[in-house]
Backbone of each chain as ProteinMPNN parsed JSONL, in Angstrom:
{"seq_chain_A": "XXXXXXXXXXXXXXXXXXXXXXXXXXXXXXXXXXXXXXXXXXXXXXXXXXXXXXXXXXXXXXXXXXXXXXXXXXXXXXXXXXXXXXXX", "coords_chain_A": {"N_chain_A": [[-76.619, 80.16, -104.762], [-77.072, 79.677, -101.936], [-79.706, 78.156, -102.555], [-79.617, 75.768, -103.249], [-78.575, 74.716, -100.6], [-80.07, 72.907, -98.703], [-80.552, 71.032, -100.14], [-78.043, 69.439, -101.07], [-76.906, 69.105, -98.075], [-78.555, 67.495, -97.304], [-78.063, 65.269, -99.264], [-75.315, 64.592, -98.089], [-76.62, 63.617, -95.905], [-77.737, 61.638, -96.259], [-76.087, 59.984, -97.257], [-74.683, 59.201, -94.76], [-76.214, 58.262, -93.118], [-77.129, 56.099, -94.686], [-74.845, 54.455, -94.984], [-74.269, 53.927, -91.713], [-75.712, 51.911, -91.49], [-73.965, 49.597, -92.13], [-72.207, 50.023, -89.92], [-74.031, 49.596, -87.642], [-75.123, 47.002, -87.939], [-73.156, 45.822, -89.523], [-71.563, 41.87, -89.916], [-69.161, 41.13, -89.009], [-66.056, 42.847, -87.225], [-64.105, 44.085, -88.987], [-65.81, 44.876, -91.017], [-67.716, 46.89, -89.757], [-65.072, 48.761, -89.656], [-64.336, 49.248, -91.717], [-66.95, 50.671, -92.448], [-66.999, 52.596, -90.773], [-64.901, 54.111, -91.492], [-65.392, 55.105, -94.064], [-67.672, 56.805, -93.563], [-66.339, 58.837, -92.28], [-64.256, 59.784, -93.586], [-66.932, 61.142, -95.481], [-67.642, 62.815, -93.496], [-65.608, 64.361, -93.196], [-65.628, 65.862, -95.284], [-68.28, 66.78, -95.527], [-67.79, 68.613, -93.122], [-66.132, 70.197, -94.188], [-67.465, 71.716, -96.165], [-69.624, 72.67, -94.462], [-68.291, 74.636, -93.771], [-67.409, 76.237, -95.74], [-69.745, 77.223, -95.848], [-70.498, 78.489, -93.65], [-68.604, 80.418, -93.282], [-66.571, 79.826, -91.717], [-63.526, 79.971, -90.732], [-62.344, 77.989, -88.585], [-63.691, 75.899, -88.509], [-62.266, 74.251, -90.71], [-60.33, 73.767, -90.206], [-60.868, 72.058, -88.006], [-61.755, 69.508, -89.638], [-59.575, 69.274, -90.853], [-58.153, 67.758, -88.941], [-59.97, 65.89, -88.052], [-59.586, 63.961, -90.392], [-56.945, 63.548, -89.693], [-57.013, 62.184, -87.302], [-58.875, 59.836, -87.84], [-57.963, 58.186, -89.447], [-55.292, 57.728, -87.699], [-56.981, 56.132, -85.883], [-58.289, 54.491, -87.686], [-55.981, 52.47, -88.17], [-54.635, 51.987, -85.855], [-56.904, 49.861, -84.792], [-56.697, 48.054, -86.747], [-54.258, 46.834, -86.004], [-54.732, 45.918, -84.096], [-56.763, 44.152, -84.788], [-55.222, 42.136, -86.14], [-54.334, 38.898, -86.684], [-56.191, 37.955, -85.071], [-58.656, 35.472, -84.407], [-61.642, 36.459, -86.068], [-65.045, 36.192, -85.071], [-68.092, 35.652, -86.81]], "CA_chain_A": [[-75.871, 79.132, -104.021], [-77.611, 79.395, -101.32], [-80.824, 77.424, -103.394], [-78.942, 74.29, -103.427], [-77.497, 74.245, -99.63], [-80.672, 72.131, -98.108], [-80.519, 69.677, -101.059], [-76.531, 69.017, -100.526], [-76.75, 68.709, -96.875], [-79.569, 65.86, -97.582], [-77.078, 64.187, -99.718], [-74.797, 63.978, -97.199], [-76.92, 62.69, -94.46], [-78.034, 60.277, -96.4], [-74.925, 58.715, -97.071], [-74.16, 59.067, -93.788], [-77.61, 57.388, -92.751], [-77.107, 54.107, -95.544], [-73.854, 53.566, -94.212], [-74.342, 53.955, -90.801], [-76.309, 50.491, -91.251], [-73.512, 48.32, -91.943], [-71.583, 50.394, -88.675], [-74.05, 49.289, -86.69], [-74.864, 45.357, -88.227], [-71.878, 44.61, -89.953], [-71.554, 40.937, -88.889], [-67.238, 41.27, -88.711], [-64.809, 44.024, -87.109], [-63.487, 44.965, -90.026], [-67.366, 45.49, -91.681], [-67.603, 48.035, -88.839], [-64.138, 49.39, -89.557], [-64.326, 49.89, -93.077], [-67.587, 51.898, -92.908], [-66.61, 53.893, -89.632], [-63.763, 54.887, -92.17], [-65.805, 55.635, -95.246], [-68.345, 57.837, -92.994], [-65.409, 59.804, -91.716], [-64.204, 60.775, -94.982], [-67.806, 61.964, -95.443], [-67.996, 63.66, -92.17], [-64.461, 65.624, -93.243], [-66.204, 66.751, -96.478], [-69.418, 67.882, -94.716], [-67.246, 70.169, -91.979], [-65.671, 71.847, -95.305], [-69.321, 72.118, -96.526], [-70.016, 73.735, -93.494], [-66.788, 75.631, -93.291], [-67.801, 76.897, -96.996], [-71.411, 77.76, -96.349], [-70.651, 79.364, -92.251], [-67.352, 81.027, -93.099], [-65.808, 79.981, -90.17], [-61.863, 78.995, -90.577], [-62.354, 77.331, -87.352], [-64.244, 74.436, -89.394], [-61.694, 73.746, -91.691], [-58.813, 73.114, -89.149], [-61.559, 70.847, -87.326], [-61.764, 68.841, -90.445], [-58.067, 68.113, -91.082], [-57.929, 66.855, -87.415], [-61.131, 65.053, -88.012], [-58.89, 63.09, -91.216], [-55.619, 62.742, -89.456], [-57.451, 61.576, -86.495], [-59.387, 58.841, -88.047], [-56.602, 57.914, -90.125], [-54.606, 56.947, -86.863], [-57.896, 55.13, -85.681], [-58.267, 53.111, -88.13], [-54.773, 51.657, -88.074], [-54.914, 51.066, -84.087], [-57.462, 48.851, -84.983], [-56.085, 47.271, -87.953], [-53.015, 46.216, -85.483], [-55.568, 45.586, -82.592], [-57.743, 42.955, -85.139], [-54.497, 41.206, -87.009], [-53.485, 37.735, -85.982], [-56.635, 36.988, -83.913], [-59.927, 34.693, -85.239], [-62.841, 37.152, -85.817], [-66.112, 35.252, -85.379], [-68.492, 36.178, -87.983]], "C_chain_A": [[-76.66, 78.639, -102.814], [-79.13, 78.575, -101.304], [-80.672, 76.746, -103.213], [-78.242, 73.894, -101.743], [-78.552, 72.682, -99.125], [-80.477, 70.453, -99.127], [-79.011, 69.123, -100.922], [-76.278, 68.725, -98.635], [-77.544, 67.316, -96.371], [-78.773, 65.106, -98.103], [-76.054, 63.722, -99.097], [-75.341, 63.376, -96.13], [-77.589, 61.418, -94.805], [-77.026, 59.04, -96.6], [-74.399, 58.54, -96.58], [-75.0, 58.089, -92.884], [-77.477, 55.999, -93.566], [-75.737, 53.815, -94.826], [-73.513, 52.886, -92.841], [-75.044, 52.595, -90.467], [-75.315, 49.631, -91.109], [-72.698, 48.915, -90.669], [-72.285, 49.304, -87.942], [-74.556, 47.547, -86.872], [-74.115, 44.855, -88.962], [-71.675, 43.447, -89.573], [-70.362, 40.855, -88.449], [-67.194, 42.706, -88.392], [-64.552, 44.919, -88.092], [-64.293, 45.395, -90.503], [-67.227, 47.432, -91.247], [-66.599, 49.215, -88.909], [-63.827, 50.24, -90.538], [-65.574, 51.302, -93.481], [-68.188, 53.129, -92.365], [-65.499, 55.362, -90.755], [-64.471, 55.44, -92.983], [-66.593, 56.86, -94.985], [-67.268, 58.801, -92.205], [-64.704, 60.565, -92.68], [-64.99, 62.129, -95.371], [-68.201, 62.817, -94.665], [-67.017, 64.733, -92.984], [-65.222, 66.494, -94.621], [-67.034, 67.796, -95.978], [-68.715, 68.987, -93.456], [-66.426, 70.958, -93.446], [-66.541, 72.367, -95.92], [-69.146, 73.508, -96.056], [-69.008, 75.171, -93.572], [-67.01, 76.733, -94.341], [-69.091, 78.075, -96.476], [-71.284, 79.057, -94.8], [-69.645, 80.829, -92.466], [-66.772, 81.297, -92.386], [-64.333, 79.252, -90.599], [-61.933, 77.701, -89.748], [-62.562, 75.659, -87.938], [-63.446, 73.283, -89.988], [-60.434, 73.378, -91.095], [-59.295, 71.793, -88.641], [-61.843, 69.093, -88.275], [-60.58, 68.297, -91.178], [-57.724, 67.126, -89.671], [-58.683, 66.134, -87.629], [-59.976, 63.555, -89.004], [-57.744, 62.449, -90.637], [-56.107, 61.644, -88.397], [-58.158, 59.747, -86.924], [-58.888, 57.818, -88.849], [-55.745, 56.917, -88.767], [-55.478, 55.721, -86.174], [-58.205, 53.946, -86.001], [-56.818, 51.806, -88.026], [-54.386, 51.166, -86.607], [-55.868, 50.078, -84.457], [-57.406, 47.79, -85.684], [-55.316, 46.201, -87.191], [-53.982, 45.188, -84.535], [-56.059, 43.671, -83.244], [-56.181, 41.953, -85.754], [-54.002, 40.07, -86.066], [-54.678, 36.813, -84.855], [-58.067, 36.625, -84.765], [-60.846, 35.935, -84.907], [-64.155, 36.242, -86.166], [-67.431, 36.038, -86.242], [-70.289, 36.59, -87.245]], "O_chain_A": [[-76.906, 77.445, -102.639], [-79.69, 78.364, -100.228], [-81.686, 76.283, -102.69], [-77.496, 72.921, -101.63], [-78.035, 71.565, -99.141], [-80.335, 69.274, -98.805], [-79.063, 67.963, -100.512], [-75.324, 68.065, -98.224], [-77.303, 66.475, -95.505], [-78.597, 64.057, -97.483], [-75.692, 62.57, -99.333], [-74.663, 62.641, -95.412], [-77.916, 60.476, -94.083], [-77.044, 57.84, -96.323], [-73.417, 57.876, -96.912], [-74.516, 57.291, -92.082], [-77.728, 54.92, -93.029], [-75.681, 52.844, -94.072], [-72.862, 51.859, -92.649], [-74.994, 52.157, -89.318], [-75.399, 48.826, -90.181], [-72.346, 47.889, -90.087], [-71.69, 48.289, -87.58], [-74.34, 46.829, -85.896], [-74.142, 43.653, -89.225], [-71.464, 43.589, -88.368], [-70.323, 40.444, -87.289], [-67.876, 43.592, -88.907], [-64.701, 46.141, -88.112], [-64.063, 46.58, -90.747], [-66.928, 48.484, -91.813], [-66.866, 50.339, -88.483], [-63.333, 51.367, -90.529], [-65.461, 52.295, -94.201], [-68.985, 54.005, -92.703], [-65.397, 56.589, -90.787], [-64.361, 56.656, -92.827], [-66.494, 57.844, -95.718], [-67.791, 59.576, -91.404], [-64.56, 61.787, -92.632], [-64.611, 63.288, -95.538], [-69.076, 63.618, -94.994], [-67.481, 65.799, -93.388], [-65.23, 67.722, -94.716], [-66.87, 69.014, -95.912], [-69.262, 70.019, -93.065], [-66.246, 72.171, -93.553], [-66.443, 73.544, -96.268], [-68.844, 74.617, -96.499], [-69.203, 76.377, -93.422], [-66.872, 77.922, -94.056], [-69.241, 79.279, -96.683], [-71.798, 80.175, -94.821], [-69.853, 81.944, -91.986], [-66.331, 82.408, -92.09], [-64.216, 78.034, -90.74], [-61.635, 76.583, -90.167], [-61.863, 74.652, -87.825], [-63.62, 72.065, -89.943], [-59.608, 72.66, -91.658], [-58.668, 70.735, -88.681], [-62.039, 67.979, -87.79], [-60.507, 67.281, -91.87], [-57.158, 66.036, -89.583], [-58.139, 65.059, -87.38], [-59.678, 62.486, -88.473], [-57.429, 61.274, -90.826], [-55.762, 60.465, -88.484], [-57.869, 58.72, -86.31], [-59.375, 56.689, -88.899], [-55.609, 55.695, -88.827], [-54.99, 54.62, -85.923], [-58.37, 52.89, -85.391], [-56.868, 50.589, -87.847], [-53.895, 50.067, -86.351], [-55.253, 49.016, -84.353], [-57.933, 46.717, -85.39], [-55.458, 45.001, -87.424], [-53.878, 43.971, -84.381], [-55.901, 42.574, -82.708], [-56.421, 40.75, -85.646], [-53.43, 40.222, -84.987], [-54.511, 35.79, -84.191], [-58.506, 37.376, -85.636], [-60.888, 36.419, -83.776], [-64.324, 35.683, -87.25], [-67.483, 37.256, -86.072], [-71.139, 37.128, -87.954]]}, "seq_chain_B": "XXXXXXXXXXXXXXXXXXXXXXXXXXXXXXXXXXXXXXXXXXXXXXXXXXXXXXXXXXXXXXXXXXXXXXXXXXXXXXXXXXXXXXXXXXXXXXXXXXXXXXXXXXXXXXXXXX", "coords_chain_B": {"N_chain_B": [[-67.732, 83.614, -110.848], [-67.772, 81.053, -113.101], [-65.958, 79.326, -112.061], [-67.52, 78.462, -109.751], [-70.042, 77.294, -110.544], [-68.731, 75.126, -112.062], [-67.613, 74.043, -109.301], [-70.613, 73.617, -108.175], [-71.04, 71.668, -110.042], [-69.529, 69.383, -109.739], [-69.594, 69.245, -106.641], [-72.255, 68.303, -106.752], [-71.77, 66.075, -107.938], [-70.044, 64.385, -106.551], [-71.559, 64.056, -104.474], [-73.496, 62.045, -105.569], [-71.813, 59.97, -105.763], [-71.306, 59.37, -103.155], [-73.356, 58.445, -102.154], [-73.823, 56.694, -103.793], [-71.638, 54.628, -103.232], [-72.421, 54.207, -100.421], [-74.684, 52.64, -100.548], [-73.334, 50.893, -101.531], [-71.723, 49.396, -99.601], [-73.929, 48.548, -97.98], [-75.449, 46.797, -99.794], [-73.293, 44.675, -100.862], [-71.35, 41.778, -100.826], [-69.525, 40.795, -99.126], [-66.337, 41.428, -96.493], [-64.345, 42.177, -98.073], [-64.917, 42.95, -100.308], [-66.495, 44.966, -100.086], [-65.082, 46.766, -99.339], [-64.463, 48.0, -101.771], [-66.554, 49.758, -102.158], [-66.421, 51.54, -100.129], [-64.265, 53.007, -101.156], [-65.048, 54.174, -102.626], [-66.796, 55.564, -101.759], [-65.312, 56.904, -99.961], [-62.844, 58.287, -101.975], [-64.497, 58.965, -104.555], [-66.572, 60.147, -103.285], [-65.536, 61.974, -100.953], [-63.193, 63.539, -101.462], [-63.833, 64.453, -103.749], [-66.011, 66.236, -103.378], [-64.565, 67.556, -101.718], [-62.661, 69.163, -103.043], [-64.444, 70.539, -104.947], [-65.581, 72.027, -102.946], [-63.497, 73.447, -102.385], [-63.056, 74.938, -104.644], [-65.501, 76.802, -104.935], [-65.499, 77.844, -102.148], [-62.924, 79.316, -102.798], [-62.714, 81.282, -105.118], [-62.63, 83.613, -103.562], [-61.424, 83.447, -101.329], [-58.458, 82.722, -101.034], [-57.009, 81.515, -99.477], [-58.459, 79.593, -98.169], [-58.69, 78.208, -100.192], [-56.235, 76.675, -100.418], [-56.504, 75.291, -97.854], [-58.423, 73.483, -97.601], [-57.668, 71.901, -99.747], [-55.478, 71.33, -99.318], [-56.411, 69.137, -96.868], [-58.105, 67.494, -98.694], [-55.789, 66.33, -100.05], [-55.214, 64.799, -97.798], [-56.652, 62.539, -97.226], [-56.646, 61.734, -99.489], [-54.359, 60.401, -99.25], [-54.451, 58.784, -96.532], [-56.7, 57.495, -96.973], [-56.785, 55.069, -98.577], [-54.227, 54.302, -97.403], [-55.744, 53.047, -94.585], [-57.453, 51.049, -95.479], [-56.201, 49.421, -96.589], [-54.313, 48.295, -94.405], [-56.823, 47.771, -92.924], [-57.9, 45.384, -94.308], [-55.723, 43.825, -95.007], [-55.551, 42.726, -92.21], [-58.189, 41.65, -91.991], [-57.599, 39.923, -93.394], [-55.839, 38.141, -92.574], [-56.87, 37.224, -90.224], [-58.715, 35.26, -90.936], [-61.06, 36.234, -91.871], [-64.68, 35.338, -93.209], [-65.159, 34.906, -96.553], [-66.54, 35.538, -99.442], [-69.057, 33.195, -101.284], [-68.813, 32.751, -103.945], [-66.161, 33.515, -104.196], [-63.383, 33.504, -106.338], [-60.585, 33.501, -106.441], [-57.512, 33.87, -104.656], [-54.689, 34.815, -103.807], [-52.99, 35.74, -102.087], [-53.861, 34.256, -99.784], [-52.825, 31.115, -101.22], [-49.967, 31.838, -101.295], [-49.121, 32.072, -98.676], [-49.502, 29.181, -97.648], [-47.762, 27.97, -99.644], [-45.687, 29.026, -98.945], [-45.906, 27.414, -96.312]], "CA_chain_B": [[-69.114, 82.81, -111.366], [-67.61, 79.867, -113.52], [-65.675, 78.238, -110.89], [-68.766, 78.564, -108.297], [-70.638, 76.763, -110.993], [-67.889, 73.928, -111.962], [-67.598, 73.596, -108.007], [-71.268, 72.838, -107.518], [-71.645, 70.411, -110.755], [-68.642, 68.706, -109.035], [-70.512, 68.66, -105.453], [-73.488, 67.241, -106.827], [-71.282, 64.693, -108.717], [-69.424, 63.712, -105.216], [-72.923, 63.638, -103.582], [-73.6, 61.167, -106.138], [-70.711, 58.923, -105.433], [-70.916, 58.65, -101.911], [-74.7, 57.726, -102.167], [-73.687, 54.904, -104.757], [-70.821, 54.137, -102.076], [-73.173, 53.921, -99.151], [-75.439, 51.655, -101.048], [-72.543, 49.558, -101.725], [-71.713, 49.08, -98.31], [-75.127, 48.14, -98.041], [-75.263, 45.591, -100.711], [-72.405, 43.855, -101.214], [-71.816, 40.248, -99.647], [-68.283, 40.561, -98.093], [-65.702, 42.649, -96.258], [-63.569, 42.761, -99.084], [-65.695, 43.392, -101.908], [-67.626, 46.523, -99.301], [-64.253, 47.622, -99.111], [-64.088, 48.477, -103.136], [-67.597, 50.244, -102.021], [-66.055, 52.605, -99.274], [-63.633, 53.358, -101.16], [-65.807, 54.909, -103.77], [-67.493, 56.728, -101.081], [-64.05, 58.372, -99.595], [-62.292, 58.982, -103.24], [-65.51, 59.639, -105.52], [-67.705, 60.931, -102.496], [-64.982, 62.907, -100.163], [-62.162, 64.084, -101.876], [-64.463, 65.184, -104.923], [-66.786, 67.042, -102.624], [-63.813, 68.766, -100.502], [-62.379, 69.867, -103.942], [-65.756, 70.953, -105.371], [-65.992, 73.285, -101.994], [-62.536, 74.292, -102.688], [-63.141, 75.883, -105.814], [-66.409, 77.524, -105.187], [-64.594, 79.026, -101.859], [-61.528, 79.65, -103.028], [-62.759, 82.165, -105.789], [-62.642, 84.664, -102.976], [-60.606, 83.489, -100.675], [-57.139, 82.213, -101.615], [-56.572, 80.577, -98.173], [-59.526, 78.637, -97.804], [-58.728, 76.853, -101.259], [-55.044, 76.249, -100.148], [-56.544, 74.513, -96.465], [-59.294, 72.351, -98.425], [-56.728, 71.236, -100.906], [-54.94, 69.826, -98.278], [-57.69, 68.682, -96.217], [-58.19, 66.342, -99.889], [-55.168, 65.607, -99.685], [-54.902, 64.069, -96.674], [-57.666, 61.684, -97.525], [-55.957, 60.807, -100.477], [-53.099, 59.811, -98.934], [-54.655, 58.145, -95.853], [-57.627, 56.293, -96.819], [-56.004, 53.622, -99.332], [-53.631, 53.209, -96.444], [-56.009, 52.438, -94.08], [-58.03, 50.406, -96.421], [-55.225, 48.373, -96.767], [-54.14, 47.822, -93.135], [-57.739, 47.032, -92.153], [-58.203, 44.772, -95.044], [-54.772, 42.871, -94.477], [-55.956, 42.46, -90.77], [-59.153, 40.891, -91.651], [-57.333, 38.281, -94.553], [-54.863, 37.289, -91.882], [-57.586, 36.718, -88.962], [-59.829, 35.184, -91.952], [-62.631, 36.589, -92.091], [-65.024, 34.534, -94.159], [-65.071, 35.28, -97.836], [-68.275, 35.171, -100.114], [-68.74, 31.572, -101.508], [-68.329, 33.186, -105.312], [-64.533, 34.381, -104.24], [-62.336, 32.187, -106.897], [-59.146, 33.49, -106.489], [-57.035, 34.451, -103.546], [-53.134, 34.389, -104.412], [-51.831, 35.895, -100.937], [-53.631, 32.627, -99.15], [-51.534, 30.193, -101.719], [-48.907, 31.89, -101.087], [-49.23, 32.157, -97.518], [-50.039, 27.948, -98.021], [-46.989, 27.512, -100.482], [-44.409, 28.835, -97.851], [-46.062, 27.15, -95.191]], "C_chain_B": [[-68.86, 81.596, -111.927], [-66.824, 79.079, -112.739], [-67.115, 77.825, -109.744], [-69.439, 77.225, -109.656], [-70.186, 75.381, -111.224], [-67.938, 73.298, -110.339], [-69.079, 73.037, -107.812], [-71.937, 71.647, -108.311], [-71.162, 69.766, -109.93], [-69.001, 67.861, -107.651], [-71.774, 67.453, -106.023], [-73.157, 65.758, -107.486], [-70.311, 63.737, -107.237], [-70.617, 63.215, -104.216], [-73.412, 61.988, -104.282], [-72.901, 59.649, -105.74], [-70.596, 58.663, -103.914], [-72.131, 58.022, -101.827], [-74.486, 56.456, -102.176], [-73.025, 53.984, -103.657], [-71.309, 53.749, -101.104], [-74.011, 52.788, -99.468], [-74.668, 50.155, -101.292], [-72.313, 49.164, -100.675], [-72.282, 48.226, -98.137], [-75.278, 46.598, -98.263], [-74.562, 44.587, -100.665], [-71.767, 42.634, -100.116], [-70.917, 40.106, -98.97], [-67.811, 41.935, -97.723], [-64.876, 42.865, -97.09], [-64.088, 43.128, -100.633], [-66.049, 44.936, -101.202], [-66.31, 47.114, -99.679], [-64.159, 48.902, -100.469], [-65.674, 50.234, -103.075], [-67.506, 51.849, -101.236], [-65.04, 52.972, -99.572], [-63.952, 54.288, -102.098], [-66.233, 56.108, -103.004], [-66.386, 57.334, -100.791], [-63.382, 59.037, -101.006], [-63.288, 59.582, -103.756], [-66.28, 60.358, -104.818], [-66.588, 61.747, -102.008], [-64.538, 63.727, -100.695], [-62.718, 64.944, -103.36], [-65.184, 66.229, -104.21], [-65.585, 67.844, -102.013], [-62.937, 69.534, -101.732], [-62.979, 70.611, -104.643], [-65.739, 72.086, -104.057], [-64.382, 73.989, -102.375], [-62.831, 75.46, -103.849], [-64.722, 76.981, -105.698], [-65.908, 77.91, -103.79], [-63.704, 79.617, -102.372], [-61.356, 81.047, -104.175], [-62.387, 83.354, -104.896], [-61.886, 84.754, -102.079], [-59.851, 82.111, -100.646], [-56.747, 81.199, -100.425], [-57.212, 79.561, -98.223], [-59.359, 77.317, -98.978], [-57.573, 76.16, -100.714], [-55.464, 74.614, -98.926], [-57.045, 73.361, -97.353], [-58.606, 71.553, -99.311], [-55.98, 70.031, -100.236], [-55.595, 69.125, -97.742], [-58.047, 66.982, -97.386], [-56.93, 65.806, -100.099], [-54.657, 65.055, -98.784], [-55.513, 62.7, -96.807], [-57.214, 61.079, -98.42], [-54.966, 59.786, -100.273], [-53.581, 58.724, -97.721], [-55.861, 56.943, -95.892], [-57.489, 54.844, -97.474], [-55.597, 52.928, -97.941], [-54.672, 52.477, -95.492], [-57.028, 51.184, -94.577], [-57.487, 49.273, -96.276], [-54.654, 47.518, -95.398], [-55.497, 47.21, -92.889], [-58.433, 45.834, -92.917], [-56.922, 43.164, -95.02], [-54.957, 42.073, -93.319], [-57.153, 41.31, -90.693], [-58.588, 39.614, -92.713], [-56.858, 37.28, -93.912], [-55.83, 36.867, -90.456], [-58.784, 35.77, -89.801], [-60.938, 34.978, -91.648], [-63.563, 35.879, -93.31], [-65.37, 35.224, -95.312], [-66.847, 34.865, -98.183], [-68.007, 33.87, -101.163], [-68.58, 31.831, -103.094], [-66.581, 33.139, -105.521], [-63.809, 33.029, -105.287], [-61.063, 32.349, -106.883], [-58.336, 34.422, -105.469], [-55.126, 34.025, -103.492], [-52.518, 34.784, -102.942], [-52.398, 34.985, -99.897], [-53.26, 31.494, -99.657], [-50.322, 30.703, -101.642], [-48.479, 31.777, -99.554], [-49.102, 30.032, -97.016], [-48.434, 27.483, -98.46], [-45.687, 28.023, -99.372], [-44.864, 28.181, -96.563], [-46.618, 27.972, -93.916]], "O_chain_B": [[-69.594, 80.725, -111.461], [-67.133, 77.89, -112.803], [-67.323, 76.77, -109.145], [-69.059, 76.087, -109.383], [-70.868, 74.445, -110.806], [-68.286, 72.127, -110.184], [-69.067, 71.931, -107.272], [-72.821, 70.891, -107.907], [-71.954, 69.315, -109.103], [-68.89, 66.66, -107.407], [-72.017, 66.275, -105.762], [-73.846, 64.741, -107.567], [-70.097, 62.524, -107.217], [-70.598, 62.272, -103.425], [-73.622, 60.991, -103.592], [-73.435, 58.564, -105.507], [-69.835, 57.793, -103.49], [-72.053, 56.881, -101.372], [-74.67, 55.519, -101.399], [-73.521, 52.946, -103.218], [-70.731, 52.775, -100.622], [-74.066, 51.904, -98.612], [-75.04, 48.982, -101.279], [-72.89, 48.078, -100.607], [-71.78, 47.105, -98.058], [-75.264, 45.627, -97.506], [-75.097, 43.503, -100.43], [-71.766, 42.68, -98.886], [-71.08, 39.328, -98.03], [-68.228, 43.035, -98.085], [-64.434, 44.008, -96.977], [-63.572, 43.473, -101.695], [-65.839, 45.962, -101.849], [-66.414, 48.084, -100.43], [-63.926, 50.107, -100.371], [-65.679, 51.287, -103.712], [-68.121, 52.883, -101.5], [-64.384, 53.414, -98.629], [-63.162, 55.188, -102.383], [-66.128, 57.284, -103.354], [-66.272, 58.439, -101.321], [-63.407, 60.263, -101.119], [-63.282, 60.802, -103.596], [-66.833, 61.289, -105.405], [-66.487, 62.632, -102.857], [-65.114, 64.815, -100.684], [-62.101, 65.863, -103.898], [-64.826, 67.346, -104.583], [-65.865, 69.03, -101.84], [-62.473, 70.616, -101.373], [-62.317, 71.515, -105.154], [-65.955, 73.225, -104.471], [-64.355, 75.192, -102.636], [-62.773, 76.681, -103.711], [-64.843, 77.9, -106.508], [-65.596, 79.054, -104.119], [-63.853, 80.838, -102.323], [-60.335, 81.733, -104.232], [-61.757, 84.22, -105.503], [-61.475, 85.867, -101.75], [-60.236, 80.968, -100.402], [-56.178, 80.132, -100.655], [-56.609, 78.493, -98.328], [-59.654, 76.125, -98.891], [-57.775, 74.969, -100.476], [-55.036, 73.463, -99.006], [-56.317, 72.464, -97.778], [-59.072, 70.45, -99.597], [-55.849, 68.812, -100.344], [-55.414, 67.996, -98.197], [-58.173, 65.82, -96.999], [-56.963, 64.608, -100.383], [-53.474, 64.743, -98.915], [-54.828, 61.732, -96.477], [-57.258, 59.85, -98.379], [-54.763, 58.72, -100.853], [-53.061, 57.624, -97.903], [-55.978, 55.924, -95.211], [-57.939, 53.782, -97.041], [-56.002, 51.897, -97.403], [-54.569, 51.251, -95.513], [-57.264, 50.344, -93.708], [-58.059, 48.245, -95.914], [-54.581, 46.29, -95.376], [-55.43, 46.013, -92.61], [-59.393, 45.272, -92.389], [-57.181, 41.961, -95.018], [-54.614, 40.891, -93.303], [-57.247, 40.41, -89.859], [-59.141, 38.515, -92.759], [-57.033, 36.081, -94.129], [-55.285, 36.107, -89.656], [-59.825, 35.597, -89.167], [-61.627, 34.021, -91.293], [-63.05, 35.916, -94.429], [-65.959, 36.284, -95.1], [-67.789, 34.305, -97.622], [-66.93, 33.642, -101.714], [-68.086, 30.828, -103.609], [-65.926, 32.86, -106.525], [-63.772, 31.844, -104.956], [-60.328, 31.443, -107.276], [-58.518, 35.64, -105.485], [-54.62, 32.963, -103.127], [-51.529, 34.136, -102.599], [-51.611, 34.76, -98.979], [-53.234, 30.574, -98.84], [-49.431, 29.918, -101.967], [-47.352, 31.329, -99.341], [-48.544, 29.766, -95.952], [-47.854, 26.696, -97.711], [-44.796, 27.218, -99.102], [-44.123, 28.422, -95.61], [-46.678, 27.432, -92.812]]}, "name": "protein", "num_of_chains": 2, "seq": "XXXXXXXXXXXXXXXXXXXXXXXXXXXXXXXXXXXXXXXXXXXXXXXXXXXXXXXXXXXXXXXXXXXXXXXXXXXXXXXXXXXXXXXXXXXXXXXXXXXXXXXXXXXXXXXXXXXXXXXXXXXXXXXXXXXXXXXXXXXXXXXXXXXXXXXXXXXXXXXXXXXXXXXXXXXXXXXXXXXXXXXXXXXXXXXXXXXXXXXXXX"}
């Protein structure tokens, strides 16, 4: 198991690294919003990774907070962007 | 041993899918097409990967699968929604579409009541 951790921790940072492009040039809000969200998913995976590979409980609490949290995030922003012109 | 093994085809098949997902991001020419992209990455990349660690913990310890289970389901349940809120948000502030888009029924309807 331990053979395979470096190669799975690469796969997540890379698809934490391609996405992290349209974060930071998305040309719209919502660009930004959608793939703040999608890399937060991937974040909650990688702390149960971790949580797996450390055997720390601690991890795996930090990673449902991580979901609910970004969960309420996105929808403050949802409310924040509706109703007003986003310039492109 | 055969869960550990199912769990890390599984990982490497969620690793897969968020890649593809990230690439779509990437790629794709609008915010509502990316969306179909990041949604690949949280369902096919997250929720496969946090079930894939479930099962290759969980052989040993019964708790850890229980947390992770939920943990996937939380994601299940929350990322559509927000998907959907932040996707509604950008139709109704309109955000410009890709010049392909041919069909958009909730701005004729939006049109048809005025």
């Amino acid at each position: 198991m331990d053979f395979f951790t470096p190669a799975i921790l690469f796969g997540f940072a890379l698809s934490l690294l391609i996405a992290s492009y349209r974060l930071v040039r998305g040309p719209t809000a919502p660009d930004r919003v959608i793939a703040g969200d999608a890399m937060a998913s991937v974040a909650v995976a990688l702390l149960v990774f971790l949580s797996f590979h450390y055997e720390e409980a601690m991890l795996l609490d930090i990673a449902l907070l991580t979901a609910l949290l970004g969960f309420i995030g996105t929808l403050t922003i949802a409310k924040y962007l509706e109703g007003r012109e986003v310039a492109d | 041993m055969v869960l550990e093994a199912v769990g890390l085809a599984l990982l490497f098949l969620g690793l897969f899918c968020a890649n593809v997902g990230a690439l779509g991001l990437v790629r794709f020419p609008d915010v509502f097409i990316r969306s179909h992209a990041a949604t690949v990455m949280s369902m096919g990349g997250a929720v496969v990967s946090i079930f894939a660690v479930a099962l290759m913990g969980g052989a040993h310890n019964p708790s850890f699968f229980v947390k992770a289970c939920l943990t996937a389901l939380i994601v299940i349940f929350t990322s559509p929604t927000g998907s959907h809120a932040i996707l509604r948000a950008a139709h109704k502030s309109r955000v410009k579409m890709w010049e392909g888009t041919f069909c958009d029924m909730l701005r004729e309807d939006e049109e048809k009541d005025g």
